[in-house]
C-alpha positions as CSV (number, residue, x, y, z in Angstrom):
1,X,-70.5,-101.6,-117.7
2,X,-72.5,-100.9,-114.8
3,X,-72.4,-97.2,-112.9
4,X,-70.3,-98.4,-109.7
5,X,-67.1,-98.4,-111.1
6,X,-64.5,-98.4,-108.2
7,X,-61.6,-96.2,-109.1
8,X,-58.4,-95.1,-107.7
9,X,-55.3,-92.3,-107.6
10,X,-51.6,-93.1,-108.2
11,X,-49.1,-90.0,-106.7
12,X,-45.7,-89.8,-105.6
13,X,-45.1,-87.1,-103.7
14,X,-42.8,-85.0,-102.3
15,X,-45.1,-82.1,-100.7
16,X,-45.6,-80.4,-97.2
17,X,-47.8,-82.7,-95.8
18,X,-51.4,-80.4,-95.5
19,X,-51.1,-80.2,-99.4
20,X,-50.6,-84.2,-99.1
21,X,-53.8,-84.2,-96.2
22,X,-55.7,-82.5,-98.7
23,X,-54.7,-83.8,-101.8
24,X,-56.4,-87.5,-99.7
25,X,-59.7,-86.0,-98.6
26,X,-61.0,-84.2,-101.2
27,X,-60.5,-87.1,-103.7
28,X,-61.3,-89.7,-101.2
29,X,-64.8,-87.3,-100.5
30,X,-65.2,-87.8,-104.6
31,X,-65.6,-91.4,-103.8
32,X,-61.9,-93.1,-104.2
33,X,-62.0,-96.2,-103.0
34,X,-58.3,-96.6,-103.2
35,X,-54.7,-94.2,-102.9
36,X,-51.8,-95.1,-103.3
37,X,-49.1,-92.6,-102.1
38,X,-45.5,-93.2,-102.9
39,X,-43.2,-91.2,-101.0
40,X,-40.2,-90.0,-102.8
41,X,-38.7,-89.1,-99.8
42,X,-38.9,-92.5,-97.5
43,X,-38.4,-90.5,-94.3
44,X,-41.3,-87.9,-94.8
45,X,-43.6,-87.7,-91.5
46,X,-46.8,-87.6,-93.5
47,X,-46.3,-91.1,-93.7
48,X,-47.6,-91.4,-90.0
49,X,-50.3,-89.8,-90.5
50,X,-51.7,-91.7,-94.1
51,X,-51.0,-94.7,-93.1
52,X,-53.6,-95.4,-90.4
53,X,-56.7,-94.7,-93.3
54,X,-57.4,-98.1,-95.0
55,X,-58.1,-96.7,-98.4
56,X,-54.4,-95.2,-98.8
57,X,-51.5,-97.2,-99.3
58,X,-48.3,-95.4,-98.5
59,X,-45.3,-96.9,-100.4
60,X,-41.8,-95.2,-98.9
61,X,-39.4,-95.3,-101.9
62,X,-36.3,-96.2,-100.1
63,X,-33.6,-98.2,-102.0
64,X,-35.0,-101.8,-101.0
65,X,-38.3,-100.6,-102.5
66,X,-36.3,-99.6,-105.8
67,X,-34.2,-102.5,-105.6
68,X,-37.3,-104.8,-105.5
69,X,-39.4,-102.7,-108.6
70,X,-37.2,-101.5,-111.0
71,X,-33.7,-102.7,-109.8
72,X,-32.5,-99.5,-109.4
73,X,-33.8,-95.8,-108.5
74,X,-34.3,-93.5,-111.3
75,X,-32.2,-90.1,-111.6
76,X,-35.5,-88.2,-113.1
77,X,-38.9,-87.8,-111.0
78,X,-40.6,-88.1,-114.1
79,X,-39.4,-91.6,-114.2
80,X,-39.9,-92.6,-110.6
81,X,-43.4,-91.1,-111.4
82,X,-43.9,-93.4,-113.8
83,X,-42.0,-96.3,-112.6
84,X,-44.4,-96.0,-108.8
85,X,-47.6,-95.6,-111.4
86,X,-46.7,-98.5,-113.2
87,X,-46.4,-100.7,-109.9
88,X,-49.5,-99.2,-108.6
89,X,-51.4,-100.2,-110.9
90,X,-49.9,-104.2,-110.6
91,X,-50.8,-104.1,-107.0
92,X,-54.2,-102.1,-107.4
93,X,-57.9,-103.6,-106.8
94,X,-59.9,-100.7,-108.8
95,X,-60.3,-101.1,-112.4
96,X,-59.3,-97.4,-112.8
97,X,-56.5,-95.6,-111.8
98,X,-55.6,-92.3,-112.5
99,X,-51.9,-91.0,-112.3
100,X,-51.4,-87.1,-111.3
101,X,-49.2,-84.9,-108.9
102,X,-50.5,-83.8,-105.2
103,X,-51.4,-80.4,-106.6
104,X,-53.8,-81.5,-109.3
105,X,-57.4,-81.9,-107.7
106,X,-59.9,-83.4,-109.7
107,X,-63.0,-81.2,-110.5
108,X,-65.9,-83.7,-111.4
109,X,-68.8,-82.1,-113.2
110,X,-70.6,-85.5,-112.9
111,X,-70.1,-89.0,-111.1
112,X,-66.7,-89.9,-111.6
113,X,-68.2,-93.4,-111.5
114,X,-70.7,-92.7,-114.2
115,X,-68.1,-90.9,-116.5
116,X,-65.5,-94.2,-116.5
117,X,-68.7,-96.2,-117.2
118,X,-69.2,-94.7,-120.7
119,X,-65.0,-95.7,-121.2
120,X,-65.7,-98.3,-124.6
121,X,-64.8,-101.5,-123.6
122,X,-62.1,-101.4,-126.2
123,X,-60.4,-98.6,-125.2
124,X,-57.6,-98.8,-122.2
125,X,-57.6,-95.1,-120.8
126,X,-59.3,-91.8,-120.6
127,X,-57.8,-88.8,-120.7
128,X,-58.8,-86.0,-118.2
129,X,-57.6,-82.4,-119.3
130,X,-56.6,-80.2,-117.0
131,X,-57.5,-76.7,-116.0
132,X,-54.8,-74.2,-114.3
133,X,-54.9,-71.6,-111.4
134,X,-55.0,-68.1,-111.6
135,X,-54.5,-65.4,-108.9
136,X,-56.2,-62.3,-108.8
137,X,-54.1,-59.8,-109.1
138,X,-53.5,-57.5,-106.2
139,X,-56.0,-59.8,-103.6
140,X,-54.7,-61.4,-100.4
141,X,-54.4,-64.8,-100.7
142,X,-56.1,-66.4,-97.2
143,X,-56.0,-70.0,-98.7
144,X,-53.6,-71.9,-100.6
145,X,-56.8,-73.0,-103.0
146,X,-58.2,-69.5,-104.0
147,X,-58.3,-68.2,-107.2
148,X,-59.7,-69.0,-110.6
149,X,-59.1,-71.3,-113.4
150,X,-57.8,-70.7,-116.9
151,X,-59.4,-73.0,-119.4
152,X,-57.2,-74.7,-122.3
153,X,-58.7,-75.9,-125.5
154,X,-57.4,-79.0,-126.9
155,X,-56.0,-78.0,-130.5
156,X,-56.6,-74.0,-130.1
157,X,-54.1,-72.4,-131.8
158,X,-54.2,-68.9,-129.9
159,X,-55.6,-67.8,-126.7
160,X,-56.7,-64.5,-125.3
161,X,-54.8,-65.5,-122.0
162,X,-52.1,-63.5,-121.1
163,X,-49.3,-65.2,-123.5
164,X,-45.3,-64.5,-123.0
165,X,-41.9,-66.4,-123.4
166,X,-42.8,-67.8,-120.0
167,X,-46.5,-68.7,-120.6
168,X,-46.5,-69.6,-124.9
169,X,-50.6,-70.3,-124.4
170,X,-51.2,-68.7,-121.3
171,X,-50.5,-71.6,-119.2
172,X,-47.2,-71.4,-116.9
173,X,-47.4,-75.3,-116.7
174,X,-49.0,-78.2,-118.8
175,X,-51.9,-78.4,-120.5
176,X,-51.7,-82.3,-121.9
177,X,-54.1,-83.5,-119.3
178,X,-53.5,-87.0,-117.3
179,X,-54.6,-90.7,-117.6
180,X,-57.3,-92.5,-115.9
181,X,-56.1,-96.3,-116.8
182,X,-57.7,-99.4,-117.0
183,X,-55.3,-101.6,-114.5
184,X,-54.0,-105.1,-114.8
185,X,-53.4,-105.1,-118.7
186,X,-49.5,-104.5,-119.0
187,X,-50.1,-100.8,-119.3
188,X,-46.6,-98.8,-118.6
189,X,-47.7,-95.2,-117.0
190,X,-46.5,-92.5,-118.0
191,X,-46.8,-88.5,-116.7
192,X,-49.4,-87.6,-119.4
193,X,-49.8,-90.8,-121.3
194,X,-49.9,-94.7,-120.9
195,X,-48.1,-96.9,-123.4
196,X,-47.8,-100.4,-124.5
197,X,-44.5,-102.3,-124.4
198,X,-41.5,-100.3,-122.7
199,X,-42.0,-96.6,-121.1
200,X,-40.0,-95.6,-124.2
201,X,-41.7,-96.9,-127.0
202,X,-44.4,-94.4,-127.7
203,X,-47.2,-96.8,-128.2
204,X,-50.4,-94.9,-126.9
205,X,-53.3,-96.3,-127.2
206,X,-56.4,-94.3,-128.5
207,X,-58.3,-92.6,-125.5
208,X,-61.8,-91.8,-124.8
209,X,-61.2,-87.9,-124.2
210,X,-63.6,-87.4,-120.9
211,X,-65.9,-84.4,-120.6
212,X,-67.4,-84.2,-117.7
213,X,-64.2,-84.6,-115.0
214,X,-61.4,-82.0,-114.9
215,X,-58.4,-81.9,-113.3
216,X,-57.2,-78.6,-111.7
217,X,-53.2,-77.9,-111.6
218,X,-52.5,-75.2,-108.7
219,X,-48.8,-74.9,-110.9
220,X,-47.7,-73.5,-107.8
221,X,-49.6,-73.7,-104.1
222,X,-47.6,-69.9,-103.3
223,X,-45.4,-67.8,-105.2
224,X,-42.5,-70.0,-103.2
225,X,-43.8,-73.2,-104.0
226,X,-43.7,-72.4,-107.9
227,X,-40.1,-71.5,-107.3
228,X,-39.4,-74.6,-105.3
229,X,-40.3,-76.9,-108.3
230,X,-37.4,-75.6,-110.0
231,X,-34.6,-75.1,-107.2
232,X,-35.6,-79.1,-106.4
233,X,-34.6,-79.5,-110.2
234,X,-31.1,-77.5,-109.3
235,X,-30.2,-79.5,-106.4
236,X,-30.8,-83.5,-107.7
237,X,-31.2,-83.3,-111.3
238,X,-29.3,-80.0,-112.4
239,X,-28.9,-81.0,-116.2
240,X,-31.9,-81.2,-116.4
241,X,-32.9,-77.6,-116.2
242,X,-31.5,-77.0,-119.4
243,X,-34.0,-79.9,-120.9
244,X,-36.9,-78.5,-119.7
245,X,-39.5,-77.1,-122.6
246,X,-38.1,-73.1,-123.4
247,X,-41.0,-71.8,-121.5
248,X,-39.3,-73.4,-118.5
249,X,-36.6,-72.2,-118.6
250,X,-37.6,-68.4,-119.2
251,X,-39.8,-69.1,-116.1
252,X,-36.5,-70.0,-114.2
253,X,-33.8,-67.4,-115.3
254,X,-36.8,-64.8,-113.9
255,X,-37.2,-67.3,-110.9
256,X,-33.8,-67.6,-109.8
257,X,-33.0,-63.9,-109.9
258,X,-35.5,-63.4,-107.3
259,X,-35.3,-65.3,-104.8
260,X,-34.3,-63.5,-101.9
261,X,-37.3,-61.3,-102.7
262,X,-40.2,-62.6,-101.8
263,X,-42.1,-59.3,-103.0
264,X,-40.6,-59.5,-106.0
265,X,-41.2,-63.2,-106.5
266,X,-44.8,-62.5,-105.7
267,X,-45.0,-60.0,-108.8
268,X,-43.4,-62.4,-110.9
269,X,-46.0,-65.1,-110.2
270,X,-48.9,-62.4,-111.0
271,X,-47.3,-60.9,-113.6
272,X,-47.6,-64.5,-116.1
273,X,-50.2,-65.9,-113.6
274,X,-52.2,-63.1,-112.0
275,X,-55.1,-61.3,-113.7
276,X,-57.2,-58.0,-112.6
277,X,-61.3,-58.5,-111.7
278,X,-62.3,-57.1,-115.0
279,X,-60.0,-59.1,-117.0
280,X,-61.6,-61.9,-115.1
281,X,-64.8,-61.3,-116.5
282,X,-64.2,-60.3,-119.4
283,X,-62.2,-63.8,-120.3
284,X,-64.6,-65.5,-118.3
285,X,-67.3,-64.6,-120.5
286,X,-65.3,-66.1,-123.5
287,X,-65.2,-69.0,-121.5
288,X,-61.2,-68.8,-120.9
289,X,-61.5,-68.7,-117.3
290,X,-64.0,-70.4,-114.7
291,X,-64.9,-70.2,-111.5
292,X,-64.8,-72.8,-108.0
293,X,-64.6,-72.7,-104.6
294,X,-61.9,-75.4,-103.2
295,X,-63.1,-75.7,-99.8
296,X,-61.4,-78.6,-98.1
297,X,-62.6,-78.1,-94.6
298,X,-65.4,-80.3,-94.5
299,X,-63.4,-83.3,-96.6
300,X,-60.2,-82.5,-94.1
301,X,-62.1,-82.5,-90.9
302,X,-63.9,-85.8,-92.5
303,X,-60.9,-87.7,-93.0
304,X,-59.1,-86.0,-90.3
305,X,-61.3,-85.5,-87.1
306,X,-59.9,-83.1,-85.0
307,X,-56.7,-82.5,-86.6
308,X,-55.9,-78.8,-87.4
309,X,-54.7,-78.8,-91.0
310,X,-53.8,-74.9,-91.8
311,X,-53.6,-73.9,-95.7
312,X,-52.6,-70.5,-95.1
313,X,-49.9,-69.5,-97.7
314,X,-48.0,-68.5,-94.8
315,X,-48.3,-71.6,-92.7
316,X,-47.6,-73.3,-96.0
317,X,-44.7,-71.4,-96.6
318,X,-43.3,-72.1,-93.6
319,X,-43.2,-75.6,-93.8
320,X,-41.6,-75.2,-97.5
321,X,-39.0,-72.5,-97.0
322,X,-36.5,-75.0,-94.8
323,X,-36.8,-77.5,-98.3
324,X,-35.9,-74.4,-100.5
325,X,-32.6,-73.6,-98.4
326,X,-31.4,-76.9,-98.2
327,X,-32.3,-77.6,-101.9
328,X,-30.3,-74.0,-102.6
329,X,-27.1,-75.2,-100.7
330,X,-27.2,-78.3,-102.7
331,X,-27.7,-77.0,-106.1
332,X,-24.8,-74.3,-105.2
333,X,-22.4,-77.4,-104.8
334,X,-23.4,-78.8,-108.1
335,X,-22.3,-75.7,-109.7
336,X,-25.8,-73.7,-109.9
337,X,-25.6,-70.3,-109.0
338,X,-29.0,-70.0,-107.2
């Protein structure tokens, strides 16, 4: 298979749009020749400003767009997720697409090109594993991208990372990695995995585990925006908080009770997620944490010539914080105390 590989990225997305302007250039900068954006909000202004760039395809997921894929709008993101990755990958011209959230950046250690060129022919997918931020504790955040990044092995059963009710192997997200699929096959996509036959059926094909490409999962651009994933949850989908994995919902009973408090919601987020300088070393000379610098100027100013794209955690905050109160007043009139 020859090293040129075209490839693409599937996301739907419901993010303050410099996260979204960032999310496009750096992975367009990587060499994407194709993004497909699907708006889970069909009214979000960052439509405007994607869809003059020929390489993204901005999809807004109003009801005629659901009427015409699936026949109807799923309740659960995860399955308008997997429902807009599916129909990306119908419409897409790369051979590879991968399917991730707007706050997972990939973190190549080679060509991305090169790396889907050594997929076996007889194997559908690869699977990228992912990485997750830390903070360090105590340090002023300047950019929505800084900090380090806790390393997972696949199959570890223990973990010097700080471990809890809320973090069971030191991860406050995932760590099940996401697919890079081969397109036009039938594949169904899923959030972690693709599958043959219906999204339910749990046929997943064997993978060819990738080794030189990582994904990074900021699980939580601010302290706020961490919080925000789960008071979305309490305003559309608030059954569903109670299915979430335990871990979850620890995170959210601690969450929810500090709210109001955005000190106190910033030393919840580095309690599980932040660790001191020497811890940093010490765990990153066991190879449990790493290092990068996520500098999107040059990529933003690239892809977006003279526009002023601020990542300040403040800036970024302020864009999120109108979301959060009208997400609270919602989940308040479905019953959730919030």
């Amino acid at each position: 298979m020859p090293d040129n590989i075209r490839w693409g990225i599937v996301a739907t997305v419901a993010e303050p749009a410099p996260l979204v302007m960032a999310f496009v250039a750096h992975h367009l900068s990587l060499g994407a020749s194709e993004i497909h954006i699907y708006l889970d909000d069909p009214h979000d202004p960052v439509a405007d400003i994607l869809e003059w760039l020929p390489p993204v395809h901005v999809t807004r997921c109003d009801m005629g767009y659901w009427r015409n894929t699936v026949t109807w709008k799923p309740k659960r993101h995860n399955n308008r997720q997997s429902a807009n990755a599916t129909h990306a990958q119908r419409q897409c011209k790369v051979p590879f697409l991968l399917h991730c959230d707007a706050d997972e950046f990939l973190r190549p250690r080679s060509d991305i090109a090169a790396q889907l060129a050594e997929v076996p022919e007889h194997l559908t997918w690869t699977k990228i594993f992912n990485l997750e931020r830390a903070m360090v504790r105590g340090a002023a955040q300047t950019s929505i991208f800084e900090g380090v990044f806790k390393v997972f092995y696949q199959g570890q059963s223990s973990t010097p990372l700080r471990t809890s009710d809320m973090t069971p192997m030191g991860f406050t997200g995932h760590a099940a990695g996401k697919p890079f699929v081969r397109t036009k096959i039938g594949m169904n996509i899923g959030i972690h995995v693709p599958r043959h036959g219906h999204i339910k059926a749990r046929v997943v094909p064997p993978h060819y585990p990738a080794d030189q490409v990582e994904l990074v999962h900021f699980d939580g651009m601010t302290p706020l925006h961490w919080a925000a994933k789960f008071v979305r949850q309490a305003a559309l989908i608030p059954d569903r908080l109670q299915q979430l994995p335990p871990f979850r919902i620890a995170q959210w009973h601690r969450i929810f009770a500090c709210l109001d408090d955005p000190d106190a919601l910033r030393g919840l987020y580095e309690e599980i997620n932040g660790y001191t300088p020497e811890q940093i070393n010490a765990l990153e000379d066991d190879g449990y944490i790493t290092r990068d610098t996520f500098n999107l100027g040059p990529a933003l100013e690239a892809v977006f010539p003279g526009q002023a794209v601020d990542l300040s955690p403040d800036a970024f905050d302020a864009l999120l914080r109108p979301r959060v109160t009208a997400w609270r007043k919602i989940a308040r009139r479905n019953g959730v105390d919030i």
